[in-house]
OpenMM code with the backbone's topology and positions (N, CA, C; nanometers):
from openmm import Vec3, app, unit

residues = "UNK UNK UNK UNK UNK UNK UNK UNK UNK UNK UNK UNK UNK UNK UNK UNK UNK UNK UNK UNK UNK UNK UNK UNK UNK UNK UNK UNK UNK UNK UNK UNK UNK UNK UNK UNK UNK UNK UNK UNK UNK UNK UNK UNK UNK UNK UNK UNK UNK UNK UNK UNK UNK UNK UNK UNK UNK UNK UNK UNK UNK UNK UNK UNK UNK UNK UNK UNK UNK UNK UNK UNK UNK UNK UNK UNK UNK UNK UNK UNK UNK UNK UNK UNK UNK UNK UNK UNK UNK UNK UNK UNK UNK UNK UNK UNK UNK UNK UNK UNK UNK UNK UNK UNK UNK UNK UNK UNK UNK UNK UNK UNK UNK UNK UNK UNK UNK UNK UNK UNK UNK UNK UNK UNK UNK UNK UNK UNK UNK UNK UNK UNK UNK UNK UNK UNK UNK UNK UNK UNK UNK UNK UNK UNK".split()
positions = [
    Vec3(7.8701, 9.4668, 8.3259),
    Vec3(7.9104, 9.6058, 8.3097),
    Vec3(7.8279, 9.6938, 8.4049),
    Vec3(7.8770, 9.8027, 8.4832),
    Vec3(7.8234, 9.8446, 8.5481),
    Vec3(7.7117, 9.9816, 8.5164),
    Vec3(7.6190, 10.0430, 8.5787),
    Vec3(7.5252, 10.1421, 8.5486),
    Vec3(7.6435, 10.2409, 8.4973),
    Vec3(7.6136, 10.3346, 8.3173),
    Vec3(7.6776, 10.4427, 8.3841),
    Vec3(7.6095, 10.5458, 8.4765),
    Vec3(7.7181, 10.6404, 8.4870),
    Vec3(7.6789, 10.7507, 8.6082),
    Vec3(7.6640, 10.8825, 8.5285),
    Vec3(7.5342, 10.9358, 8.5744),
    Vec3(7.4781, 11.0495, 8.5444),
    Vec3(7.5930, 11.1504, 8.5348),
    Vec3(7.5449, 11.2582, 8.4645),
    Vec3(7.6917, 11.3910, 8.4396),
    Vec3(7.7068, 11.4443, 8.6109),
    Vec3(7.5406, 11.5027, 8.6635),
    Vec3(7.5328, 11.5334, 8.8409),
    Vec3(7.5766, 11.4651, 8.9143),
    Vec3(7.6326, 11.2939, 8.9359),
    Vec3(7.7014, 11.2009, 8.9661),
    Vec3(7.8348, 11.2210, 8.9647),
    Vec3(7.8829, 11.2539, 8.8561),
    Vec3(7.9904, 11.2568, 8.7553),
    Vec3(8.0707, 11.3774, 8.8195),
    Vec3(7.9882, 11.5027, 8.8968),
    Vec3(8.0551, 11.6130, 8.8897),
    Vec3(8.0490, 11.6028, 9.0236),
    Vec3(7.9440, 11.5506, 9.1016),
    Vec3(7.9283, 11.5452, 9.3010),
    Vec3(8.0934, 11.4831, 9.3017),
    Vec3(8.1002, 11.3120, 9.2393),
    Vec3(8.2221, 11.2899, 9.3220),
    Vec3(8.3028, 11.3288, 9.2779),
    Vec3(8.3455, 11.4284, 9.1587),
    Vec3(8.4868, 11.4656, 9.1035),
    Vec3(8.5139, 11.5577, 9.2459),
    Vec3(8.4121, 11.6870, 9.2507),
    Vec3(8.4653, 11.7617, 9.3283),
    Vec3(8.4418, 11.6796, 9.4959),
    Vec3(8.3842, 11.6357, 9.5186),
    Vec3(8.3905, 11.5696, 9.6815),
    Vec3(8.5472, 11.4879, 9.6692),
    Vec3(8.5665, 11.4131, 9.5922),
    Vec3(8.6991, 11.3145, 9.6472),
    Vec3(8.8476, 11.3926, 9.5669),
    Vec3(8.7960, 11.4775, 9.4416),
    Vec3(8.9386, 11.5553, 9.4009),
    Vec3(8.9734, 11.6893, 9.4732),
    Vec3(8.8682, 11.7611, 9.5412),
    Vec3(8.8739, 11.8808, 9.6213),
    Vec3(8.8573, 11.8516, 9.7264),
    Vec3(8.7364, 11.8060, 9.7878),
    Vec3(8.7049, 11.8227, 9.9067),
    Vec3(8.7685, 11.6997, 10.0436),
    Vec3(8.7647, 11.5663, 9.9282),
    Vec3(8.8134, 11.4293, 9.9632),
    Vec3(8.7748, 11.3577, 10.0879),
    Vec3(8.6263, 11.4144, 10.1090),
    Vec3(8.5393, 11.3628, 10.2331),
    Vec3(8.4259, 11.2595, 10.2016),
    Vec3(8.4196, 11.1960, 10.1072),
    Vec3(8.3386, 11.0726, 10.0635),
    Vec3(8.3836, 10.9682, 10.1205),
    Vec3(8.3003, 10.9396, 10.2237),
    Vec3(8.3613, 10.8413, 10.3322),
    Vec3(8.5223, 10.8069, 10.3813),
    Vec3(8.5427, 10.6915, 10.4104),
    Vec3(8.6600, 10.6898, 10.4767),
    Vec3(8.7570, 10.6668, 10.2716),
    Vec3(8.8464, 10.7689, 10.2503),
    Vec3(8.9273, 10.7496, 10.1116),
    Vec3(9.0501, 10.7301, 10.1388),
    Vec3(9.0734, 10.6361, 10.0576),
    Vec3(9.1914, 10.5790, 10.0385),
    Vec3(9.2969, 10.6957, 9.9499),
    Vec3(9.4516, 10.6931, 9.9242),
    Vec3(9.5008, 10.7490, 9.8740),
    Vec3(9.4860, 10.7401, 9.7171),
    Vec3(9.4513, 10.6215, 9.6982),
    Vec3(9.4059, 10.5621, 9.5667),
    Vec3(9.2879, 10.6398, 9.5078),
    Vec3(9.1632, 10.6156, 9.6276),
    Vec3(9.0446, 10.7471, 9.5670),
    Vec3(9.0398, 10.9008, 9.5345),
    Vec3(9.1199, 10.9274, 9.6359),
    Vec3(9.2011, 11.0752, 9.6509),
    Vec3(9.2442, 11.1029, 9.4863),
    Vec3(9.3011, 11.0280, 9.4627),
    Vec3(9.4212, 11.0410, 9.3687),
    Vec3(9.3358, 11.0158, 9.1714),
    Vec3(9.2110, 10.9498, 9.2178),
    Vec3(9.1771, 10.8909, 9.0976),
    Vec3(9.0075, 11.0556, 9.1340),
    Vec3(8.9951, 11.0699, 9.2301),
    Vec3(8.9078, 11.1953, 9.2797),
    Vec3(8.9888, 11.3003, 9.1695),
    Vec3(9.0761, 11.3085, 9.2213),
    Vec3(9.1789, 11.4688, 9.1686),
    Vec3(9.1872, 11.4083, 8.9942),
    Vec3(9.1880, 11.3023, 8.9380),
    Vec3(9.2083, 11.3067, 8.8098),
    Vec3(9.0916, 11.3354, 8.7490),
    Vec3(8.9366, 11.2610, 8.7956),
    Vec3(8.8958, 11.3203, 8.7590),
    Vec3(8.7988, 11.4453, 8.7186),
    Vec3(8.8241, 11.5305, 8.8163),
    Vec3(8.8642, 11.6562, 8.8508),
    Vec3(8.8796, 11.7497, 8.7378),
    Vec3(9.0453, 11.6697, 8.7389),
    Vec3(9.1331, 11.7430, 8.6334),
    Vec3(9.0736, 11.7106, 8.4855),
    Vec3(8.9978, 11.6373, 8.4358),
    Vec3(8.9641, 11.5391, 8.3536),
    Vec3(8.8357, 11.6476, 8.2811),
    Vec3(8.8002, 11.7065, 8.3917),
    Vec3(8.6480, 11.7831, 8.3783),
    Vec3(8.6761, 11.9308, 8.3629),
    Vec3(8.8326, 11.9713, 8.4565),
    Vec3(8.8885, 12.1169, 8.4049),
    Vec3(8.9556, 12.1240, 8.2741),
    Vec3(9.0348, 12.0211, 8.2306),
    Vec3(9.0849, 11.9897, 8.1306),
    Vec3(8.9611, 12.0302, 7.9804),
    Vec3(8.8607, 11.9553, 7.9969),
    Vec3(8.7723, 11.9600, 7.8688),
    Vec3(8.7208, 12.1180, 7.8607),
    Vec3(8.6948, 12.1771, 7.9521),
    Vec3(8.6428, 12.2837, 7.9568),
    Vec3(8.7483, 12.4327, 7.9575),
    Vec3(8.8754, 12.3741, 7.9330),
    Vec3(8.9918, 12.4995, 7.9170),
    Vec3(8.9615, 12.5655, 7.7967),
    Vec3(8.9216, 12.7049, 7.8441),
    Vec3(8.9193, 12.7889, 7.7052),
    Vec3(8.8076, 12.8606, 7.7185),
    Vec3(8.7095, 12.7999, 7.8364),
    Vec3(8.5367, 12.8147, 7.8637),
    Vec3(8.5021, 12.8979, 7.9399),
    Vec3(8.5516, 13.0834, 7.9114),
    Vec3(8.5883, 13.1444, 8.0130),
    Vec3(8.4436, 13.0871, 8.1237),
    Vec3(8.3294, 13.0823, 8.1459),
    Vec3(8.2158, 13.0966, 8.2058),
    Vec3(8.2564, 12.9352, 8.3021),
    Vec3(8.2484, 12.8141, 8.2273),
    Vec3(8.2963, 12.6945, 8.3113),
    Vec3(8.3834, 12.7365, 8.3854),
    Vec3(8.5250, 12.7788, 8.3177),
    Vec3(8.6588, 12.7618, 8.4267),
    Vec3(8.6481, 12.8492, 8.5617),
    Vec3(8.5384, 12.9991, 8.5008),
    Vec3(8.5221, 13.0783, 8.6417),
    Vec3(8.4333, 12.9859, 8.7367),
    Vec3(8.3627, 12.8854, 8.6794),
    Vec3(8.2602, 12.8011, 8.8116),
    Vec3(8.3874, 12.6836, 8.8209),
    Vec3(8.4675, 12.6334, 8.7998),
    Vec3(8.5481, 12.5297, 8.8550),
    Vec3(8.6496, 12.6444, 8.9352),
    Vec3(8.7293, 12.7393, 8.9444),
    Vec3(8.8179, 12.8047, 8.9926),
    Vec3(8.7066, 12.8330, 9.1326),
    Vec3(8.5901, 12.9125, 9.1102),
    Vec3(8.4993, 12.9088, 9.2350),
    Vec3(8.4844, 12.8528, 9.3422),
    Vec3(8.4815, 12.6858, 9.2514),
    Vec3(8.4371, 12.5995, 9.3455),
    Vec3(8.5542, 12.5334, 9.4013),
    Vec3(8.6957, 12.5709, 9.3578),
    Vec3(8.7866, 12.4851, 9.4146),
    Vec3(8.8827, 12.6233, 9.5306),
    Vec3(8.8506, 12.7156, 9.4726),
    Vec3(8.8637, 12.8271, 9.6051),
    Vec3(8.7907, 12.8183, 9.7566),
    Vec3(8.6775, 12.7799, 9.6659),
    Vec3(8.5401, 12.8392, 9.8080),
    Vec3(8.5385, 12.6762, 9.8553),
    Vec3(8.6199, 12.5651, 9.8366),
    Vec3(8.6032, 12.4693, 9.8556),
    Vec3(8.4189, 12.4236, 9.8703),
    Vec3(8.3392, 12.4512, 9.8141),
    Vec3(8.1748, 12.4256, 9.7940),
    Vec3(8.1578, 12.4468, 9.6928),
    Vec3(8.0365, 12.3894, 9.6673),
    Vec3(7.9703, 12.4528, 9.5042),
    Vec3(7.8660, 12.4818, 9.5840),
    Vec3(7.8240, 12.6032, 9.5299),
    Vec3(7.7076, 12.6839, 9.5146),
    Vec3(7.6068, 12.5730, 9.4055),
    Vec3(7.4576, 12.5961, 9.4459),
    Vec3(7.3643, 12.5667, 9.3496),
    Vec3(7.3607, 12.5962, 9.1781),
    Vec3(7.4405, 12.7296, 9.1245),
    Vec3(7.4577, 12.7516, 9.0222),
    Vec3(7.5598, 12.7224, 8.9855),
    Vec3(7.6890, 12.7445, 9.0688),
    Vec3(7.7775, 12.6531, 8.9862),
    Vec3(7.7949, 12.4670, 8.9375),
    Vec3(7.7258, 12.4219, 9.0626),
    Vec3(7.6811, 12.2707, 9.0362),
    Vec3(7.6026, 12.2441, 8.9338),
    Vec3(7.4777, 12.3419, 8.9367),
    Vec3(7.4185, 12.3110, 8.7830),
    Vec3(7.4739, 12.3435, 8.6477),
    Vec3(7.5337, 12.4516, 8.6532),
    Vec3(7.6630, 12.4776, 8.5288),
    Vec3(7.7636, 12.3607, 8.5013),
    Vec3(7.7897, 12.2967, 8.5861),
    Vec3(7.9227, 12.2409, 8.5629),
    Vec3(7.8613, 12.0471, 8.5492),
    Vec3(7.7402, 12.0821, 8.5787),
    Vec3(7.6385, 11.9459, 8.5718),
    Vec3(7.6144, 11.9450, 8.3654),
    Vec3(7.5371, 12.0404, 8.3876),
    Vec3(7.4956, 12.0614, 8.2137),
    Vec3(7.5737, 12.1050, 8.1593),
    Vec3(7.7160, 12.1277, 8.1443),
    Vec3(7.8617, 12.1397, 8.0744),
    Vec3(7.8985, 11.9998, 8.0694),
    Vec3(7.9332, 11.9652, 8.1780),
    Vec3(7.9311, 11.7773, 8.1777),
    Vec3(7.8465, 11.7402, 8.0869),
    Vec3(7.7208, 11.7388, 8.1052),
    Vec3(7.6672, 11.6469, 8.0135),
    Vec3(7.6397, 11.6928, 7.8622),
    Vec3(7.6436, 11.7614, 7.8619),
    Vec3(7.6404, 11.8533, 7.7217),
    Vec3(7.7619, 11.7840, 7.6624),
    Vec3(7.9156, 11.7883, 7.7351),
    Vec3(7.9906, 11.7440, 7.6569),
    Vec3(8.0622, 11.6008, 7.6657),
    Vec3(7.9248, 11.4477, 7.7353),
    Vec3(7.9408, 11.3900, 7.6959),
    Vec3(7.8675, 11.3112, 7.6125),
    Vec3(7.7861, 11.3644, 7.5794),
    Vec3(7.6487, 11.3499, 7.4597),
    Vec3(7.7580, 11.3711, 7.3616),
    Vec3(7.8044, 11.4628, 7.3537),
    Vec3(7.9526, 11.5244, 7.2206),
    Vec3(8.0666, 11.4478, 7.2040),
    Vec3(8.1153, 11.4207, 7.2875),
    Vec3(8.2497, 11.4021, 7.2986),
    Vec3(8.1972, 11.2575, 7.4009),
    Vec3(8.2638, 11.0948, 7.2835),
    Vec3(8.2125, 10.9962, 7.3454),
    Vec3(8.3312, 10.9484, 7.3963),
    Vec3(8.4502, 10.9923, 7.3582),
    Vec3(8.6310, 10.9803, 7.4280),
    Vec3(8.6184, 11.0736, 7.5562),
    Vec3(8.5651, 11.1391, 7.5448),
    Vec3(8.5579, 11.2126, 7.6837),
    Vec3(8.4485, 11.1250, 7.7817),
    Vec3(8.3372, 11.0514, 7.7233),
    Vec3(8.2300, 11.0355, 7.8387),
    Vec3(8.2979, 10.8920, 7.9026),
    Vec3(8.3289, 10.8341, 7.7581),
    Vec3(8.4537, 10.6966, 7.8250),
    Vec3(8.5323, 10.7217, 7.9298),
    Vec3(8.6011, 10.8119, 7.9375),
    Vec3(8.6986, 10.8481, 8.0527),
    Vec3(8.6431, 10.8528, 8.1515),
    Vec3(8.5280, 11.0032, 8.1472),
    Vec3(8.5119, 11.0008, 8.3146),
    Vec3(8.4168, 10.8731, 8.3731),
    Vec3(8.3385, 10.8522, 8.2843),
    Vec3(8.2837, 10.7237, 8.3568),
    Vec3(8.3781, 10.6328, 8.4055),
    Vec3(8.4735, 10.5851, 8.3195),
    Vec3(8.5659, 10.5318, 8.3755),
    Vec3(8.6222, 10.5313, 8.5018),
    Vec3(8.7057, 10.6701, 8.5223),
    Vec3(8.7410, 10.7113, 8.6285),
    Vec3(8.6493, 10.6959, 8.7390),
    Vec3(8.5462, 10.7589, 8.7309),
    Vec3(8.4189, 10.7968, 8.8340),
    Vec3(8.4114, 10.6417, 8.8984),
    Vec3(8.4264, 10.5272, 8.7935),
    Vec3(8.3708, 10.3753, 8.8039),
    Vec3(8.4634, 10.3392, 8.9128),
    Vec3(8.6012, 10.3840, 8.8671),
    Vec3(8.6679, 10.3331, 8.9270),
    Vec3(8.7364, 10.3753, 9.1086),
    Vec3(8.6475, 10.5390, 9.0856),
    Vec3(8.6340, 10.5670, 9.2166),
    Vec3(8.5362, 10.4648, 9.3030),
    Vec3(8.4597, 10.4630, 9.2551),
    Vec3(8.3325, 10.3730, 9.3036),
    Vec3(8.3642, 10.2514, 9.3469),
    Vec3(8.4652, 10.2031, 9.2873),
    Vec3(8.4840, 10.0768, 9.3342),
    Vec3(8.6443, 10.0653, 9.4669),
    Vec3(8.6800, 10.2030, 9.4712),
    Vec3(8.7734, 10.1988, 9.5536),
    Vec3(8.7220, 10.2209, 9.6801),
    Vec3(8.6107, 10.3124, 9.7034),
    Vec3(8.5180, 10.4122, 9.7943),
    Vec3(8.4199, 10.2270, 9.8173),
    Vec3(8.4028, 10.1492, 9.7539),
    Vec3(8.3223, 10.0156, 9.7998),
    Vec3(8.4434, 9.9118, 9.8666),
    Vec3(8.5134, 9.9006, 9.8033),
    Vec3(8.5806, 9.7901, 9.8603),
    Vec3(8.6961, 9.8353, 10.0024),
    Vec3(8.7075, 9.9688, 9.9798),
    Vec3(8.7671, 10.0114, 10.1559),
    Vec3(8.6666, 10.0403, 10.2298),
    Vec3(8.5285, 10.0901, 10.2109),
    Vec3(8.4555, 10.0815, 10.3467),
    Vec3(8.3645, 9.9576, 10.3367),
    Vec3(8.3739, 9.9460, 10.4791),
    Vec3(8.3329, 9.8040, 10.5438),
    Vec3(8.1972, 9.8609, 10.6631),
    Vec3(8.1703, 9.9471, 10.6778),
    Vec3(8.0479, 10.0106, 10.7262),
    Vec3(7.9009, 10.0142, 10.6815),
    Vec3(7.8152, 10.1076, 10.7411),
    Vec3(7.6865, 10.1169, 10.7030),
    Vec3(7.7056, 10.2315, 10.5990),
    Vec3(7.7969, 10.3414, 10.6464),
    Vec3(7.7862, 10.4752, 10.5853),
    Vec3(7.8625, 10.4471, 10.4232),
    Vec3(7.8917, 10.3666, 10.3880),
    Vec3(7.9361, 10.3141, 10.2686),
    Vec3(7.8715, 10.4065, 10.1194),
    Vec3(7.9057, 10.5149, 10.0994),
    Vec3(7.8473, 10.5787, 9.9521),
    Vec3(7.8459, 10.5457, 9.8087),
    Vec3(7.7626, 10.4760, 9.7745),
    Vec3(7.7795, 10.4193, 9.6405),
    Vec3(7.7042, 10.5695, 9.5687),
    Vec3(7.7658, 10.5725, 9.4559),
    Vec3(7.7076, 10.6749, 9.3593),
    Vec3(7.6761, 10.5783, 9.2363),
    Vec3(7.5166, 10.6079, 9.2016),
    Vec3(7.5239, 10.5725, 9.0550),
    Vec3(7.3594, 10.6285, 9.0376),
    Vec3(7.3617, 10.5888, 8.8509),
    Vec3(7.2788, 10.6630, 8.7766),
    Vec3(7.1377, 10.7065, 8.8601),
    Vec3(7.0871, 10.6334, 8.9518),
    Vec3(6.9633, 10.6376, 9.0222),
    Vec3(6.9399, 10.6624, 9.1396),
    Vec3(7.0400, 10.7113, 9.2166),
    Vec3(7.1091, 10.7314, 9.3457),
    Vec3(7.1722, 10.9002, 9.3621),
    Vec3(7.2103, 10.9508, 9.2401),
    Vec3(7.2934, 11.0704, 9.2486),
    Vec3(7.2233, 11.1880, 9.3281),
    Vec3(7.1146, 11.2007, 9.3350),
    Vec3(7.1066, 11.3117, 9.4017),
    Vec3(7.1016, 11.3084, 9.5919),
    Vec3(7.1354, 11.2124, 9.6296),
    Vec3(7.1313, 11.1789, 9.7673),
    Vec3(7.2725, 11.1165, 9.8176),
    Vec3(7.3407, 11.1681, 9.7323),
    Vec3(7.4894, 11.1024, 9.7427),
    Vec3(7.5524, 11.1646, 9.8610),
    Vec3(7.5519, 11.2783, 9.8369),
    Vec3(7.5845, 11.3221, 9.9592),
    Vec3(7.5550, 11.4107, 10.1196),
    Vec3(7.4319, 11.3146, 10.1410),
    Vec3(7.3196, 11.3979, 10.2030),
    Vec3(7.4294, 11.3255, 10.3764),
    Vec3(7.4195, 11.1869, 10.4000),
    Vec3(7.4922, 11.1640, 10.4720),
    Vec3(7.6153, 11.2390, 10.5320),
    Vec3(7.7367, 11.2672, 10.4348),
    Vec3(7.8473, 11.3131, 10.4694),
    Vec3(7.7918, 11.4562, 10.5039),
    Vec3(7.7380, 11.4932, 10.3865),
    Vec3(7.7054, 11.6608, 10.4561),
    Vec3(7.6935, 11.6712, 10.5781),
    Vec3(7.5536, 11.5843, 10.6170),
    Vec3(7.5110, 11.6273, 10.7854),
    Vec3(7.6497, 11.6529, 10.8321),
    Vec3(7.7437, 11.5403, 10.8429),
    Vec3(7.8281, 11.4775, 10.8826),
    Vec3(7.9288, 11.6416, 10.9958),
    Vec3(7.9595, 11.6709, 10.7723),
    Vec3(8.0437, 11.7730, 10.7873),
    Vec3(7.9855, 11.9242, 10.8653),
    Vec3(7.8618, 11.9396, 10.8017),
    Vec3(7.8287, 12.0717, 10.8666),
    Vec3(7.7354, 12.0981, 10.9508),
    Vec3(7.6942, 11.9261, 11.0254),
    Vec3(7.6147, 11.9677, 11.1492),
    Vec3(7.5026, 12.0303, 11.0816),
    Vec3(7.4229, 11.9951, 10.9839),
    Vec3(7.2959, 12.0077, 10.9600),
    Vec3(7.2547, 11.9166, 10.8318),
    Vec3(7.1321, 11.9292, 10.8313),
    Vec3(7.0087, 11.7982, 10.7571),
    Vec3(7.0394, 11.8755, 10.6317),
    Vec3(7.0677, 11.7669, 10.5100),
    Vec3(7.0818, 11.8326, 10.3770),
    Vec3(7.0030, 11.7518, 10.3236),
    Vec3(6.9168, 11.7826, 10.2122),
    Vec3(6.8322, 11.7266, 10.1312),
    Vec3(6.8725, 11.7849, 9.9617),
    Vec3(6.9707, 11.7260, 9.9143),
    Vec3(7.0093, 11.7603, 9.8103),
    Vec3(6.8808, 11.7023, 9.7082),
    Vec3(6.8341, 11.5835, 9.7138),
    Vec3(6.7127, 11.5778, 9.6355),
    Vec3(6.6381, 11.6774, 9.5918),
    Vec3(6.6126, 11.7661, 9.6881),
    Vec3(6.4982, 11.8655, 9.6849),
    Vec3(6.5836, 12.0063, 9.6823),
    Vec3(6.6970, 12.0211, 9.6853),
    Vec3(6.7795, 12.1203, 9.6840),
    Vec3(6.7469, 12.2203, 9.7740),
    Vec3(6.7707, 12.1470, 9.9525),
    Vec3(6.6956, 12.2428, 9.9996),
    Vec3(6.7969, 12.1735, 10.1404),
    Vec3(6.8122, 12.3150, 10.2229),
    Vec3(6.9324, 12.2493, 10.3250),
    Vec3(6.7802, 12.3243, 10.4855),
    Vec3(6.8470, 12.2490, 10.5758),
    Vec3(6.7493, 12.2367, 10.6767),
    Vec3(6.8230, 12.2802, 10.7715),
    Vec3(6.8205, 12.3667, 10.8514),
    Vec3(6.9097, 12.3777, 10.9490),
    Vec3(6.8238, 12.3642, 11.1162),
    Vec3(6.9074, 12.3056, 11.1780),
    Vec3(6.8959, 12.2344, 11.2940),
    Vec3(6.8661, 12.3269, 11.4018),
] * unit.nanometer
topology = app.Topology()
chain = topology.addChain("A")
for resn in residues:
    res = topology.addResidue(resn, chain)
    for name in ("N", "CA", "C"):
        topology.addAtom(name, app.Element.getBySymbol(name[0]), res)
């Protein structure tokens, strides 16, 4: 059985492969299982005026801001400590991104996400995308 994945895990690849869909090279399959669970994480939180304004944010401004990532980190996990039909799912899902995002790339840049790994998940692609050094560990971006 595999590690589960942290709620900050849980919420990097929902929005990277259901919004943004730049976690390495993705298949239509990751795309598609990205956007569910996504939807999976807007879904639990309908009704939450404060969540839904940080998911509507972040799927406008295509980014998360530092406060909405931590909101939507400790909403996650808050409600899968609660709700163990809900934490089944997205792990699920998330798992099963993980294993689509492993078995189509055949590279070095290969992103595995899991419980001990999450905060450097996407330090790679960032550079990638915006042409500068990201250190999400330390929550601190470096510019070139």
């Amino acid at each position: 059985m595999l590690e589960p994945l942290a709620a900050g895990a849980i919420v990097k690849l929902a929005f990277e492969t259901g919004i943004k869909g730049v976690v390495g090279k993705l298949t239509e399959a990751a795309i598609n299982k990205g956007k569910e669970l996504w939807n999976a994480i807007k879904a639990k939180f309908a009704g939450n005026p404060m969540v839904e304004n940080a998911i509507k944010n972040a799927e406008e401004q295509k980014s998360m801001e530092e406060n909405v990532e931590n909101l939507l980190t400790s909403s996650v996990d808050f409600a899968m400590k609660n709700d163990r039909q809900f934490a089944e799912q997205i792990q699920n899902i998330a798992q099963q991104i993980n294993k689509e995002i492993n078995s189509s790339s055949q590279d070095s840049n290969t992103i595995n996400v899991n419980a001990n790994d999450e905060a450097n998940v996407l330090n790679n692609q960032a550079r990638e995308i915006k042409g500068q050094n990201n250190d999400f560990s330390r929550g601190k971006t470096i510019k070139k």
